[in-house]
C-alpha positions as CSV (number, residue, x, y, z in Angstrom):
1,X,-32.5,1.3,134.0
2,X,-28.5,0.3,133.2
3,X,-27.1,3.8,134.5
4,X,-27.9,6.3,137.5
5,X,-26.9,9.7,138.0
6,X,-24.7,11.0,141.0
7,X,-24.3,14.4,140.7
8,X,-22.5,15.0,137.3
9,X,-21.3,11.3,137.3
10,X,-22.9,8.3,135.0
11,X,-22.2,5.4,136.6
12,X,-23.6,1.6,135.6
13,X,-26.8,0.6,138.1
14,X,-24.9,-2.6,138.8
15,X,-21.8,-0.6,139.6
16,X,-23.9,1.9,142.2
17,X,-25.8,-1.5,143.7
18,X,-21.8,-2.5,144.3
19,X,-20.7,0.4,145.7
20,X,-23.6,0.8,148.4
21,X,-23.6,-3.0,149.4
22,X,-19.8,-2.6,150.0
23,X,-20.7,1.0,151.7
24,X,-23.0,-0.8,153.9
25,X,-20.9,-3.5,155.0
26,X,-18.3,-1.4,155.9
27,X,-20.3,1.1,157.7
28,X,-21.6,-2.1,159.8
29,X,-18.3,-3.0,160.4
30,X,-17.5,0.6,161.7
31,X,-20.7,0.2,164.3
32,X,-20.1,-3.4,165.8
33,X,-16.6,-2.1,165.8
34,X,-17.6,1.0,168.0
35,X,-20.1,-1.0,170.1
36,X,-17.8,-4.0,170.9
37,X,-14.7,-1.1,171.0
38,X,-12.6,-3.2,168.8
39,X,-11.2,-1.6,165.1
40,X,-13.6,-4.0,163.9
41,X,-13.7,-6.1,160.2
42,X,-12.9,-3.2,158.2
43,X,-9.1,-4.4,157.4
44,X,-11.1,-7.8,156.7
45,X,-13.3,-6.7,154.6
46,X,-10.4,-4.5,152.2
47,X,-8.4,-7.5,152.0
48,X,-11.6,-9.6,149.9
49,X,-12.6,-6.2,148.3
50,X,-8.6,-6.4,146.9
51,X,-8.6,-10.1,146.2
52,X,-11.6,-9.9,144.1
53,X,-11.1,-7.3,142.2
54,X,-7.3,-8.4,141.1
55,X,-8.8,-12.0,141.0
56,X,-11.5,-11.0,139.3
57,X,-10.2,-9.2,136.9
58,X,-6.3,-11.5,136.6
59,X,-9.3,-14.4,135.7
60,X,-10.7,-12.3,132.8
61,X,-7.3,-11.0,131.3
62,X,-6.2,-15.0,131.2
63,X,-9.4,-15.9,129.7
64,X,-8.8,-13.8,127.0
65,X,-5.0,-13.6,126.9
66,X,-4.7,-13.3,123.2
67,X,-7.0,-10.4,122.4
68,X,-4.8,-8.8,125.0
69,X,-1.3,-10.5,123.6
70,X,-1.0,-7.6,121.0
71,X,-1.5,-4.7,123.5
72,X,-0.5,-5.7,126.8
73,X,-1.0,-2.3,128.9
74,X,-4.6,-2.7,127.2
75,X,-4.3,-5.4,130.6
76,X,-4.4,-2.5,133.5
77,X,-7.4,0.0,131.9
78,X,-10.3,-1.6,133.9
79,X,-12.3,1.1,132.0
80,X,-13.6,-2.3,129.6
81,X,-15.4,-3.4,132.5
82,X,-13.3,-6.6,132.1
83,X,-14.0,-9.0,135.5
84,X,-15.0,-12.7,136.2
85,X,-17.1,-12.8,138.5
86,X,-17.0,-15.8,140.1
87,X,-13.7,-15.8,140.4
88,X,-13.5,-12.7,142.4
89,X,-16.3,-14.2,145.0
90,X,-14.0,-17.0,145.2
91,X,-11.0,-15.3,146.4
92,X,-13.1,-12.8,148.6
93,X,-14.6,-16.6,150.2
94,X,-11.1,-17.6,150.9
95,X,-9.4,-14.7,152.5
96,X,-12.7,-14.6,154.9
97,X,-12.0,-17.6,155.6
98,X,-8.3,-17.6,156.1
99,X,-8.8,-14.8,158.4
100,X,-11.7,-16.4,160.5
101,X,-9.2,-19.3,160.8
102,X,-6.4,-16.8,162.3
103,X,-9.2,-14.6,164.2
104,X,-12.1,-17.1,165.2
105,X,-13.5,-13.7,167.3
106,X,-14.2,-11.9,163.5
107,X,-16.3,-14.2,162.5
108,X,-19.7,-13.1,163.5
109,X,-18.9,-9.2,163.7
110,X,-17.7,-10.4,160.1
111,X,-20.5,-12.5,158.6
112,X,-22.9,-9.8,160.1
113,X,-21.4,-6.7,157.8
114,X,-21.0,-9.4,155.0
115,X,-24.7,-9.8,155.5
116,X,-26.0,-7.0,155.6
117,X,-23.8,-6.2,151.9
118,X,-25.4,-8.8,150.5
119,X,-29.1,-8.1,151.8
120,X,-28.8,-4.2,150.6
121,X,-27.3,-5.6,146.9
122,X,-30.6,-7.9,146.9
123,X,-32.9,-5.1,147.9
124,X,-31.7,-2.8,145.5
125,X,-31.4,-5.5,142.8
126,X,-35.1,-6.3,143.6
127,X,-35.9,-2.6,143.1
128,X,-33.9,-2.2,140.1
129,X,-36.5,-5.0,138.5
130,X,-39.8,-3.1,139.4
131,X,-38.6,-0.1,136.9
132,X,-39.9,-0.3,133.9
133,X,-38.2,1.5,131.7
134,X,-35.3,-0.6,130.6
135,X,-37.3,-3.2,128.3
136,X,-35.5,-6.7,128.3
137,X,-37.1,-7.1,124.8
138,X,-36.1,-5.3,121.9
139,X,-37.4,-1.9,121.9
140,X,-39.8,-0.3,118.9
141,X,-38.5,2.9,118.7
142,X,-38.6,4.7,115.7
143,X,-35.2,5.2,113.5
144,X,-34.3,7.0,110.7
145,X,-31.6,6.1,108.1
146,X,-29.0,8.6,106.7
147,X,-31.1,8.5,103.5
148,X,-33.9,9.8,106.0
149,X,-36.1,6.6,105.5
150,X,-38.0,5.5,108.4
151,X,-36.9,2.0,109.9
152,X,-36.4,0.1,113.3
153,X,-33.9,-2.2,115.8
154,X,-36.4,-5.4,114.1
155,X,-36.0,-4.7,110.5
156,X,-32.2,-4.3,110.9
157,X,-32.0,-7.1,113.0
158,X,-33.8,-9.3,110.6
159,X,-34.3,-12.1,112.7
160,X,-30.7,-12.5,113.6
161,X,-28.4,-11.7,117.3
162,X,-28.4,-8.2,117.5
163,X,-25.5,-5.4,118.8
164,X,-26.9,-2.3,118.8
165,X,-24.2,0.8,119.9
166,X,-25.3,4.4,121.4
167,X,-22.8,7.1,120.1
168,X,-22.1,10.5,119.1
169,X,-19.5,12.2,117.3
170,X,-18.5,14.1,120.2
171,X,-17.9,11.6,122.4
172,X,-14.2,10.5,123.1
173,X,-14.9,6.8,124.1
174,X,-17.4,6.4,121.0
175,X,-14.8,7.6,118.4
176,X,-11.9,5.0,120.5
177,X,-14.3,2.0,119.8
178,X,-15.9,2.1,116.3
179,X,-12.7,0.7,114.5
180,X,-13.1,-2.1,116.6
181,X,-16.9,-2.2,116.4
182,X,-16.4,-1.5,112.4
183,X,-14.3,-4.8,112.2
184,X,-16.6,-6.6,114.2
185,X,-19.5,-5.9,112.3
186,X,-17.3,-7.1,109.2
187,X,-15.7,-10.3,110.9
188,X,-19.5,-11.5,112.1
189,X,-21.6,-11.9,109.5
190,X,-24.0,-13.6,111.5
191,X,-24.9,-11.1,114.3
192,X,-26.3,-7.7,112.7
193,X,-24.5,-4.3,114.1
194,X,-26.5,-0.9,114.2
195,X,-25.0,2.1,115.2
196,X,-28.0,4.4,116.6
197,X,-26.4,8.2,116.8
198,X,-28.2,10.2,120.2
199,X,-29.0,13.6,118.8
200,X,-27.3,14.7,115.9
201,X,-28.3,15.9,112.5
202,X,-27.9,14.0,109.6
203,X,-25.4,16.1,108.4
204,X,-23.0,16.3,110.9
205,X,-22.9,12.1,111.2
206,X,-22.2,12.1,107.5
207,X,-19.4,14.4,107.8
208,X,-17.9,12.7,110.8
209,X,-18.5,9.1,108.9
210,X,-16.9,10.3,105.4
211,X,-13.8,11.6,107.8
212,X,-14.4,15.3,107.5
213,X,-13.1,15.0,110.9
214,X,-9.9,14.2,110.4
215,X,-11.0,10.8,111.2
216,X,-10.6,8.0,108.2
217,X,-13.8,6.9,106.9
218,X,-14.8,3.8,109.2
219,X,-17.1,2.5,106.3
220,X,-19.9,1.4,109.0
221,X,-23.1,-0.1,107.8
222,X,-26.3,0.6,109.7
223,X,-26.0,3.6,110.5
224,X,-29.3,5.6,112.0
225,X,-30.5,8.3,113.4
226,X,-32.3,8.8,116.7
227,X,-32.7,12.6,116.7
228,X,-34.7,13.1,120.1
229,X,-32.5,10.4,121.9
230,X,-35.4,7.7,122.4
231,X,-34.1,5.2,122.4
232,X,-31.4,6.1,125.1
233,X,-34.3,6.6,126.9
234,X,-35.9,3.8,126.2
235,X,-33.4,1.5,127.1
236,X,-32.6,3.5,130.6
237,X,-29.2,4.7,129.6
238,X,-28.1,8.0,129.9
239,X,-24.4,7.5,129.1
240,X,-22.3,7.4,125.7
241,X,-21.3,4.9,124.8
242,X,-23.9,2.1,125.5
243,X,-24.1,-1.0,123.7
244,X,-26.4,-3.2,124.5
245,X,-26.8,-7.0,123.0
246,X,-29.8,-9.1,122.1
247,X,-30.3,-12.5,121.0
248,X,-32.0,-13.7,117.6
249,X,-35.0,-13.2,119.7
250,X,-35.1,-10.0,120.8
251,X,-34.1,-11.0,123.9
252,X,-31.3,-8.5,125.8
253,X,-28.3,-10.2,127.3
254,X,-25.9,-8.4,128.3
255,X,-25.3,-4.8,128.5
256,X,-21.9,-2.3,128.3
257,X,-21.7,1.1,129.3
258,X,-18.3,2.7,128.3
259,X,-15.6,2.0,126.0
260,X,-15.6,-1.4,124.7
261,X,-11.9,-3.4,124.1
262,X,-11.2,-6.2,122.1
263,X,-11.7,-8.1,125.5
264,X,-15.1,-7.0,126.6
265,X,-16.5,-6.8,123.6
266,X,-15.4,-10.9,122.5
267,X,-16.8,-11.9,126.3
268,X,-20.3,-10.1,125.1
269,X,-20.7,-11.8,121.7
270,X,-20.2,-15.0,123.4
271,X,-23.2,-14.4,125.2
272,X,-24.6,-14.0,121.6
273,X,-23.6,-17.0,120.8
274,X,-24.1,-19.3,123.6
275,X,-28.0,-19.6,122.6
276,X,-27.7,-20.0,119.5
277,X,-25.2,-23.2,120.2
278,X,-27.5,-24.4,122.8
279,X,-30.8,-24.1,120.2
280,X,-28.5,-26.1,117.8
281,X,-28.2,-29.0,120.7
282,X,-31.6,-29.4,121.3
283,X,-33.0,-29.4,118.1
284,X,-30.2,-32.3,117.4
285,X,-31.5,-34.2,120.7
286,X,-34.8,-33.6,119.1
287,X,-34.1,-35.4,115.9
């Protein structure tokens, strides 16, 4: 599953998981602060929530600095989903403990709500696992090509890393990111690109492609049709657009719900190809 629906929002499962851990430590907060009658960690716990996002997300932007160079207010739409992680735990580790230092009595009422976050992002990572019906291998649905020929995520592949992009022509974000998904697929001739359109007829993705929609033409190749939205389905996504990112084995390794920038979508294909370098080293160690 890589999205979950609130209401009439689509948010990304690992997003929700967020949310509720940081829901749940806060609310624990609120009741050790109402037991002990102290405001509790609450102002605690904001100040890491702050730190790592910023961090977080000052750590990407640096990282890659030059994708960014040429439209700098591209820096401030956290829409791209662009955050280090590891650097926002960090700065979240060090305010805790900068205020422990200054308050030693927050720091049991504080590692309990941490805790507790981090025990309800487990369980509902754990549960997240048991469904099914977000294959980590490449699913077998079937496809059809604007020349209405049958054909599949394999074939297209053809043994190579694979970025495979959930669209429609109504969809705002989709239309935003194919010029850069276009040029992508151009620039990296060694990781395939199929564009799988969720739900329309043939003839309406023609006319949007040939840029009957005031669009220019975007000269994509790989272009298919998935009329009954399988493979949305498949995969566990329920939002537009989705683009999802498998390795020369049909393994998935990373995932993107929403608009991709020139940012995100670099960070992605390095996961692409990070295996590939690593298969190169071992078969040298090997000879």
């Amino acid at each position: 599953m890589l999205t979950v629906n609130i209401g009439p929002l689509v948010l990304p499962v690992q997003l929700a998981m967020l949310i509720a851990a940081v829901a749940v430590a806060f609310s624990v907060s609120h009741l050790l602060g109402r037991r002990q009658k102290t405001r509790g960690v609450g102002h605690i716990l904001s100040d890491m929530l702050i730190a790592a996002l910023l961090t977080a997300r000052l750590a990407f932007v640096v990282t890659w600095f030059d994708l960014y160079r040429a439209t700098p207010w591209a820096m401030l739409d956290i829409r791209d989903g662009g955050y280090t992680a590891w650097a926002g735990i960090v700065a979240a580790l060090l305010v805790a403990a900068w205020h422990g230092w200054r308050i030693p009595a927050s720091g049991k009422p504080l590692g309990l709500a941490l805790a507790s976050g981090v025990l309800a992002y487990g369980v509902l990572f754990g549960a997240s696992l048991t469904i099914k019906n977000r294959p980590a291998a490449l699913p077998a649905t079937a496809l059809t090509t604007l020349a209405g020929e049958p054909t599949g995520l394999a074939r297209l592949a053809d043994g190579k890393p694979l970025v495979v992009n959930l669209w429609a022509s109504w969809c705002p974000p989709c239309r935003r990111e194919m010029p850069l998904l276009a040029q992508a697929q151009k620039a990296q001739g060694d990781i395939a690109f199929v564009f799988v359109n969720q739900g329309e007829k043939q003839d309406i993705v023609q006319h949007y492609l040939s840029g009957n929609r005031g669009e220019n033409g975007i000269g994509l190749s790989n272009v298919v049709l998935d009329r009954n939205t399988a493979l949305g389905k498949a995969v566990g996504s329920m939002a537009l657009p989705t683009t999802l990112f498998y390795d020369a084995s049909g393994q998935l390794r990373a995932t993107h719900i929403g608009e991709l920038s020139a940012a995100s979508l670099a960070d992605k294909l390095r996961q692409l190809h990070e295996p590939a370098k690593q298969a190169n080293v071992t078969l040298k160690n090997q000879e």
